[in-house]
Structure formats: C-alpha cells, structure tokens
C-alpha positions as CSV (number, residue, x, y, z in Angstrom):
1,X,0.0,0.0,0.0
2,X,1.3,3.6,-0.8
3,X,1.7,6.2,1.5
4,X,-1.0,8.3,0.3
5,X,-3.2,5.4,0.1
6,X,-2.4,4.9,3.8
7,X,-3.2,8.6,4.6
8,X,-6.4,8.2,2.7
9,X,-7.7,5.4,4.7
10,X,-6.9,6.6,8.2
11,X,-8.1,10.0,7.3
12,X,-11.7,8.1,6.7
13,X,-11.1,6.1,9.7
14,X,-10.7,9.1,12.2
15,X,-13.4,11.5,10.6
16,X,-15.4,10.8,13.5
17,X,-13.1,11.0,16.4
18,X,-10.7,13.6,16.1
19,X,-11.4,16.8,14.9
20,X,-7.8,16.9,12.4
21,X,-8.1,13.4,10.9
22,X,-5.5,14.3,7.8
23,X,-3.4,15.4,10.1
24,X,-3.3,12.4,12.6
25,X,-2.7,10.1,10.5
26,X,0.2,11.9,8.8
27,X,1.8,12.0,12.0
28,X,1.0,8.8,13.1
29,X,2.6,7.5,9.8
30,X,5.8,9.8,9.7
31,X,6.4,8.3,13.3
32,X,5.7,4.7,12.1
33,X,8.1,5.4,9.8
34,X,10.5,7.5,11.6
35,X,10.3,10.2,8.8
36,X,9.4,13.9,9.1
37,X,6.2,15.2,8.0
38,X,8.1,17.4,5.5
39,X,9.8,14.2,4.6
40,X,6.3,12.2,4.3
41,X,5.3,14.7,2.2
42,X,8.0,13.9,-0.5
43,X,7.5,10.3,-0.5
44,X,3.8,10.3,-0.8
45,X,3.9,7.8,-3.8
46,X,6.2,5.4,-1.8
47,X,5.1,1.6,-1.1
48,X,4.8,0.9,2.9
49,X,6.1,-2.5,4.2
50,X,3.5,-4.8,5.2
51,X,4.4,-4.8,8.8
52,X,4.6,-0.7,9.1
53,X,0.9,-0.7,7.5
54,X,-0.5,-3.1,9.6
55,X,1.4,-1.0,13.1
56,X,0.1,2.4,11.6
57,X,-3.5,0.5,11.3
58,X,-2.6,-0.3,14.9
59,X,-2.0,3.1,15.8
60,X,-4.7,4.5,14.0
61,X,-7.2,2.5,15.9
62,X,-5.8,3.6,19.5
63,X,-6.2,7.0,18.0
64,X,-10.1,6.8,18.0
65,X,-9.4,6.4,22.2
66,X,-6.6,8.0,22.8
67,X,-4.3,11.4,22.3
68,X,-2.0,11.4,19.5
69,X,0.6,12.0,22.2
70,X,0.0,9.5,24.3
71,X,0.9,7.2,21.2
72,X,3.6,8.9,19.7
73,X,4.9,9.5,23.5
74,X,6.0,13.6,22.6
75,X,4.3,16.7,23.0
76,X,5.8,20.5,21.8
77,X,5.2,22.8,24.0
78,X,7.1,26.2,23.9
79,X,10.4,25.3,22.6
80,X,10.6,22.2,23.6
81,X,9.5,18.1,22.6
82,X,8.0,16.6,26.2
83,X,7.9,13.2,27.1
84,X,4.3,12.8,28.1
85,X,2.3,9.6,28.5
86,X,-1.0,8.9,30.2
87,X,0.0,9.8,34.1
88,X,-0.2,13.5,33.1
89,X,-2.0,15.5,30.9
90,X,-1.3,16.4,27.6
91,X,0.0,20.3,27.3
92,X,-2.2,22.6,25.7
93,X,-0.8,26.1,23.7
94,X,-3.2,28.3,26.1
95,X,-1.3,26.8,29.2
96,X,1.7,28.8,26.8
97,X,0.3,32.2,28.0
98,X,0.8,31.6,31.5
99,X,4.6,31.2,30.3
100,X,4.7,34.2,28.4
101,X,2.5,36.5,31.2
102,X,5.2,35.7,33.9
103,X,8.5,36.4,31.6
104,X,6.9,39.7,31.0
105,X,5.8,40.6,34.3
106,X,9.0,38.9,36.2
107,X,12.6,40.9,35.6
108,X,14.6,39.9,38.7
109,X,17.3,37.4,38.4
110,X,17.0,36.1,41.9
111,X,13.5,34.2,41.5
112,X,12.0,31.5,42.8
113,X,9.5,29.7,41.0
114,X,6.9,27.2,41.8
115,X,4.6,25.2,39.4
116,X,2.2,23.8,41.0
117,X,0.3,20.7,40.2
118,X,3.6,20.5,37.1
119,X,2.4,17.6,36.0
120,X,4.8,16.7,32.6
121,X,6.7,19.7,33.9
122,X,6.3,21.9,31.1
123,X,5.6,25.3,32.9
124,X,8.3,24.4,34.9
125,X,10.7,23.5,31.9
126,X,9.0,26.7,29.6
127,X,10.1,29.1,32.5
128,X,13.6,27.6,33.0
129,X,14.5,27.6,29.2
130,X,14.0,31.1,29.3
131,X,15.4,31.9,32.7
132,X,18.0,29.4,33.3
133,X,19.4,32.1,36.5
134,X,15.4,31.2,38.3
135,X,14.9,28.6,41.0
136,X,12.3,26.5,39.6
137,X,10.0,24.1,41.9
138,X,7.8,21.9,39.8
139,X,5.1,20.1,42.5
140,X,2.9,17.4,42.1
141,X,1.7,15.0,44.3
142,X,1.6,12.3,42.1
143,X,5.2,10.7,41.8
144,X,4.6,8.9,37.9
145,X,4.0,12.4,37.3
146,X,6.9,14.1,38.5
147,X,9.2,10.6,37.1
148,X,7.6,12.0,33.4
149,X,8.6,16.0,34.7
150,X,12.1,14.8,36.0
151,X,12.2,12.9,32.2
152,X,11.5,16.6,30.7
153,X,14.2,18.2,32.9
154,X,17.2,15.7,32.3
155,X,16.5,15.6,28.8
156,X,17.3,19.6,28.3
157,X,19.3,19.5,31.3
158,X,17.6,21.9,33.2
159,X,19.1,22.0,36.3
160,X,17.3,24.9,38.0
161,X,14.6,23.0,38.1
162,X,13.2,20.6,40.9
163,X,10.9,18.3,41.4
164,X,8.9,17.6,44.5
165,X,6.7,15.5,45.8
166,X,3.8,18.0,47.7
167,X,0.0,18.8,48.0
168,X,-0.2,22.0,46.4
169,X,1.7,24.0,48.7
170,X,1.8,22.7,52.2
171,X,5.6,21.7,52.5
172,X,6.9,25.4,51.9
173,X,7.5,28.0,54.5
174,X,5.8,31.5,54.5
175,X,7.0,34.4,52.4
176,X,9.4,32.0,50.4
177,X,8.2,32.2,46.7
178,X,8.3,34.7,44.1
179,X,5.8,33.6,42.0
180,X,3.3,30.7,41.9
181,X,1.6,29.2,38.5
182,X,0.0,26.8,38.4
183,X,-2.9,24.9,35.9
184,X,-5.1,22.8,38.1
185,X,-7.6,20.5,37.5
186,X,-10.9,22.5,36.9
187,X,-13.5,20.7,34.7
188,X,-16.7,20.3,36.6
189,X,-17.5,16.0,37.7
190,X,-20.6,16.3,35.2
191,X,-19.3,18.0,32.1
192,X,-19.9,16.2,29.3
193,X,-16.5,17.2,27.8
194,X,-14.9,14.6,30.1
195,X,-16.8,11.9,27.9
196,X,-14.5,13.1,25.0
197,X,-12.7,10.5,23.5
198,X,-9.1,12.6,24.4
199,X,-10.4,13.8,27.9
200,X,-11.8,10.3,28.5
201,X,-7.8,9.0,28.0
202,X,-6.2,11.5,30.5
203,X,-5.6,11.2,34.2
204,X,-8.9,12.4,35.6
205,X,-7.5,13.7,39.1
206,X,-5.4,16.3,36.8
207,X,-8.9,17.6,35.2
208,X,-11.6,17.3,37.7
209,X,-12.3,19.3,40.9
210,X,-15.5,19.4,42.9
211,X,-17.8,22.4,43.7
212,X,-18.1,23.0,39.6
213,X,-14.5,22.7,39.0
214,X,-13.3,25.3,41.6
215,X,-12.2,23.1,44.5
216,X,-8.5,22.9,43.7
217,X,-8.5,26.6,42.9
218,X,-10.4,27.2,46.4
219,X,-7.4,25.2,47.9
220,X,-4.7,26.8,46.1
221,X,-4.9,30.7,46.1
222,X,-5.0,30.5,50.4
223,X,-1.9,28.2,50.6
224,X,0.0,31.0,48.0
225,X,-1.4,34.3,49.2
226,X,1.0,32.8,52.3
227,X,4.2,31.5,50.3
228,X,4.4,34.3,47.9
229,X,6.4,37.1,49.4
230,X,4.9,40.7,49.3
231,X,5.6,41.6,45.9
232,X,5.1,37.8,44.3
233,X,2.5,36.9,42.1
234,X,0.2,34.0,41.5
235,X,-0.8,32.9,37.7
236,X,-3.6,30.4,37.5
237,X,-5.3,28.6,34.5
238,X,-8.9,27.9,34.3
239,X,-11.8,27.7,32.6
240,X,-13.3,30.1,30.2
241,X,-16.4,30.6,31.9
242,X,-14.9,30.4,35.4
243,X,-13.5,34.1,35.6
244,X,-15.8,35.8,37.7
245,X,-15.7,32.6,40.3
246,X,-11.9,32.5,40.0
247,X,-11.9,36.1,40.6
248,X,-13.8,36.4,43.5
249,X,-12.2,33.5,45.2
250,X,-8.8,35.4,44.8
251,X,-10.3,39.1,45.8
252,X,-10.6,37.2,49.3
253,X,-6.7,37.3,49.1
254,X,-5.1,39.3,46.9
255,X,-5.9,43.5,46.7
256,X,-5.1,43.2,42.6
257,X,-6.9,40.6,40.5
258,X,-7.0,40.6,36.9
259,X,-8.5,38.0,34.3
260,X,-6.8,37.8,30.8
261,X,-7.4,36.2,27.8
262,X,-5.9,33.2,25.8
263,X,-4.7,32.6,22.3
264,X,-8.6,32.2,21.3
265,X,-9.4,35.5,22.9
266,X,-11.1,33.5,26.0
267,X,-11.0,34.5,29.4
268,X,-8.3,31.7,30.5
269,X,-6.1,32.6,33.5
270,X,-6.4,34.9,36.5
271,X,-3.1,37.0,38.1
272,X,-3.3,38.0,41.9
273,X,-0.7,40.4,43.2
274,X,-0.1,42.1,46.4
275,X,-1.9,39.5,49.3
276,X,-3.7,41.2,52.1
C-alpha cells in the first residue's frame, strides 16, 4: 500500500473522532516510519512494508481512544519536545500564555519559581529555558508524574529546576516564593466534555475538581497568598467561563486581580498580586 493510500484510509477512519483526521494520521505515519512530515510529504507515492501498514492501522485504531501523544509519547510545547504519557495531561498552547504573562511581568534574576500541580513539567521546563538564572520548583503529588517531569528536565538538562513531591503548597515556608503558577484541574464532575474520547484518556485527578471545577482553585490561592512574598505573584489557569468565580475567590486574598485572555481571545487565566 502507498503512502498516500495509507493517509487516505486513516483519514476516513478518524473522521469521527478527532477533529484533524488528515493530520493524525500523517503524524502517526511519519512516526511509524521514523520520517518527518516534511519528509512524508515527498515520499507520498512510496510503497509501505506490510508490517509498518498493519502497526500504523494499529495506531490508527488507538487514535479513535486516545491522544496522539500519548501514542507517539511527545508533546511540543514552547520550545521544547516533552515526554508525556498517560500519568499526566497532555499540554495545551493556552497553558503557553501563563509562560509568556510571567517572563513579561517577572525581571529579577533572583527568583524563585513554583509550578504547581507541574504535572509533565512543562511550565516548569518553559520558564527555565528562558530563565535558566530562576529557581524552579515543579510540584505534584503524584510521583509517575513528576518521574515523566524529572524525564523533561534531564532531557534539556535543566538543572534549575526541581521536582517535588507536595500537596499543592503545604511543604513550603511563608514568604518563600516569588511567583506561583499553576494549571489545576478545573473541569466540573458532570461536564460532558470529560466523555471526550481525548479527555476520557487522561488522568482524571489532573482535570476534575468538585464544587463546579473550583475546589483545587479554592485550595490553592489561600496556601499561595501565604508562600508568595509581598511583591510575588500568583498565575492560574482555568476555565473560560470560570472568571468571575476565580476572581472572587482570589479578591478574598489578593488586593489586585485581573483576568486575561488566551490565544482564542477567551477568558483563561487569573493573576493575583499584592496579598492582604
């Protein structure tokens, strides 16, 4: 079977699961193959060995039940290619504005860092890339997540970074952090996106809070309103239609509070500065 007979076929295959079928299956493919999509792309009248056909099928068909990373085991995010796999959740671009809002706001050398809840540790990785002179805790209290985070930091050899095993916040000392950012899990138990063949696949204590989605937010702005020091600064992802919750919940500890936008123009994270 050619190549774009291959692409054809799977494209067919996924048109009712995934919402980019042409373009899974090219990278499903190109990794089957260990080829480039750029490289796919020139070898489009190629045969395909029996055996790679009938693994890309394979693939294909996890696919309909599964990320795309989860199979190909990488995910970019900011500059880099993360390990990921199903004990953490797979990044997402608008967790990339929560990157970009603290290099803008942050300009001190002497920082420390905390991701919170770091999962593959790409907030964690994203900031030290860009700030190799920070201090960067990445927390979770799950520990295959932080062995997939630890994966990320060896593999750039990110040394500022560290993981550690913690409930949100509870291990640190008062007026000890610079800046906390975190993205939480804050999909609602009964929202029907969680029956999503992608959401269904990923680790459901890293997407679901009680109390609509706002528990783990409830838990973590008290715990940094006492870390941060005076001038820190707390970043937290969240839903689009949870910014006047989110906001309110952090007016109870921060005197500035501020909801900005994603990459789609949606309401997506909430910044707290100044604790009372």
């Amino acid at each position: 079977m050619r190549c774009d007979t291959c692409l054809r076929e799977a494209s067919l295959a996924l048109e009712q699961t995934s919402e980019t079928p042409r373009l899974d299956a090219e990278i499903l493919l190109a990794f089957v193959l260990s080829l480039s999509r750029s490289q796919l792309y020139a070898r489009l009248q190629d045969e395909v060995a029996d055996a790679d056909v009938a693994t890309f099928n394979t693939l294909v068909d996890r696919r309909k039940r599964e990320p795309i990373a989860y199979i190909t085991g990488k995910k970019s995010f900011w500059s880099l290619e993360l390990n990921v796999n199903a004990d953490v959740l797979v990044p997402r671009p608008e967790t990339e504005c929560l990157v970009v809002y603290c290099l803008e706001q942050v300009e001190k050398d002497d920082v420390v860092v905390i991701d919170c809840a770091t999962g593959s540790g790409a907030i964690a990785c994203a900031l030290a890339t860009e700030r190799p002179q920070w201090t960067v805790l990445a927390s979770d209290y799950s520990l295959p997540a932080l062995s997939v985070a630890n994966q990320n930091r060896t593999q750039y050899q990110l040394n500022s970074v560290h993981p550690i095993a913690m409930d949100w916040l509870t291990a640190l000392a008062d007026n000890t952090v610079d800046v906390v950012i975190s993205n939480p899990p804050y999909i609602a138990p009964d929202d029907p996106h969680l029956l999503s063949h992608d959401l269904h696949a990923e680790p459901r204590q890293a997407l679901v809070a009680e109390n609509n989605g706002l528990q783990a937010i409830e838990s973590l702005v008290p715990e940094a309103a006492r870390v941060l020091r005076q001038d820190g600064l707390l970043i937290v992802e969240h839903g689009f239609r949870q910014g006047e919750a989110v906001r309110e919940i952090f007016k109870l500890y921060f005197r500035h509070v501020e909801t900005l936008n994603d990459l789609s123009e949606q309401p997506r994270f909430t910044v707290g500065k100044e604790y009372k």
